[in-house]
C-alpha positions, 0 to 999 in steps of 0.5 A: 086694275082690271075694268070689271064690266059685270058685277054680282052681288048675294044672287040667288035664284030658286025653281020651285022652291029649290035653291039653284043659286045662292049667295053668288058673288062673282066680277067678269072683267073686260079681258076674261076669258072665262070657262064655267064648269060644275055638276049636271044641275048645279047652276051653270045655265041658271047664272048665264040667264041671270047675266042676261036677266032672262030670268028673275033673281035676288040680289044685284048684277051691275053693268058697266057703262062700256057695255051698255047700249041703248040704255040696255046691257049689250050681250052676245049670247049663244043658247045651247039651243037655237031659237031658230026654225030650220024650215024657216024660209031665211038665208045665212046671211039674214039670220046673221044680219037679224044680230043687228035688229037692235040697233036697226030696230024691228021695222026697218030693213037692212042696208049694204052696211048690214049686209057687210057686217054679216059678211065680215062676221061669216068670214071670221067664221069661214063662212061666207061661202054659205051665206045664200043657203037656206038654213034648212040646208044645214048640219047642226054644226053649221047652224051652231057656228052661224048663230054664233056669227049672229051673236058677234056681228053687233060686236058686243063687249062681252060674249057668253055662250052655253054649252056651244061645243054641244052642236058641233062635230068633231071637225069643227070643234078645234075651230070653233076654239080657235075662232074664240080665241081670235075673238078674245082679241076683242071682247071678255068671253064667259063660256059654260062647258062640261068638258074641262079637259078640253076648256082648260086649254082654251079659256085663262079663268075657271068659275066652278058652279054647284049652287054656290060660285068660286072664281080661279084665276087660272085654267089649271086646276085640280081635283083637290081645287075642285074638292075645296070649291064644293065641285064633284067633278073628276078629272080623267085624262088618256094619254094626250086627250083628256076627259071629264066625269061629272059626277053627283051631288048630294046638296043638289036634287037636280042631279039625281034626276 
């Protein structure tokens, strides 16, 4: 039986007396490699935050004890947007190493084996050559596979990222999947996309989110799949590419926006 790490039980969450999640049951377990996909303002980011309890809920989430550390849930995290300022006067190398302040602790500094840490996580990343470049020198898809080093370094158990592909071009897209795939080797990975087509090929699970949440175990799924999961989102391909429409829903005031 597999090791459930996180455990969701009856969440719900609501914004203004909009109900953006509800009656959520959901296990992630040690070796999922899960894709979440649903419609524009169905809930995809609203459950990542409350996994990483940025945000407040109803009903439960239990964490293993394999991913606690210092008596708090231990998460790599990727936000659709980095918290980071480019003019930051701040190397690659000490943005991969603050991933570390945890364990380090906020006042003291970093020693050589934080620097390697750093290097080793920039080098899984084909980075390490930037490591002395100012932030404020890099593209965007530079910046997005950097912060992602910062997510990994502490070498979390579990790996959750929203929307990472949203800052990367298409050059690196191929590698930003294959360095997940390598990642996979150590640790579960929840991944919120927009883009099926291209997700499918990568993750083993698929969770469909529109307010309400269901789990396939499998990354081949269908549009009648779709259609039972309450998830309007239609699959298209062309050719040897393939493409998604996420279309409305009428259950979702979000989506009308």
């Amino acid at each position: 039986m597999h090791e459930s790490i996180i455990t969701i039980r009856d969440l719900g969450v609501s914004y203004d007396r909009v109900q953006a999640l509800e009656h959520v049951d959901l296990d992630i377990y040690a070796d999922d490699f899960i894709g979440i996909i649903g419609p524009n303002g169905g809930g995809k980011s609203t459950l990542v935050k409350a996994i990483m309890g940025v945000i407040p809920y109803r009903g439960t989430i239990t964490y293993a004890d394999s991913i606690i550390r210092h008596n708090k849930p231990h998460i790599g995290y990727l936000p659709q947007v980095s918290s980071f300022d480019k003019a930051f006067p701040i190397s690659v190398l000490e943005v991969v190493m603050s991933g570390l302040q945890t364990e380090r602790g906020m006042l003291r500094g970093y020693g050589s084996k934080e620097r390697e840490r750093a290097m080793e996580a920039l080098k899984v990343a084909h980075l390490d050559n930037l490591a002395k470049r100012p932030i404020g020198e890099l593209s965007g898809g530079q910046l997005q596979r950097v912060m992602l080093c910062r997510a990994i370094v502490s070498e979390p158990k579990l790996l959750v990222l929203d929307e990472p592909a949203n800052f990367v071009d298409n050059r690196f897209e191929n590698e930003l999947y294959n360095l997940l795939h390598h990642l996979h080797d150590k640790m579960a990975i929840v991944m919120v996309s927009h883009d099926v087509g291209t997700i499918s090929s990568v993750v083993s699970n698929i969770v469909c989110v529109n307010r309400h949440v269901h789990r396939h175990d499998s990354n081949i799924i269908t549009e009648e799949q779709l259609r039972n999961y309450d998830c309007p989102i239609q699959l298209i391909s062309h050719g040897n590419v393939p493409h998604t429409v996420l279309g409305a829903h009428h259950h979702c005031p979000h989506c009308e926006e």
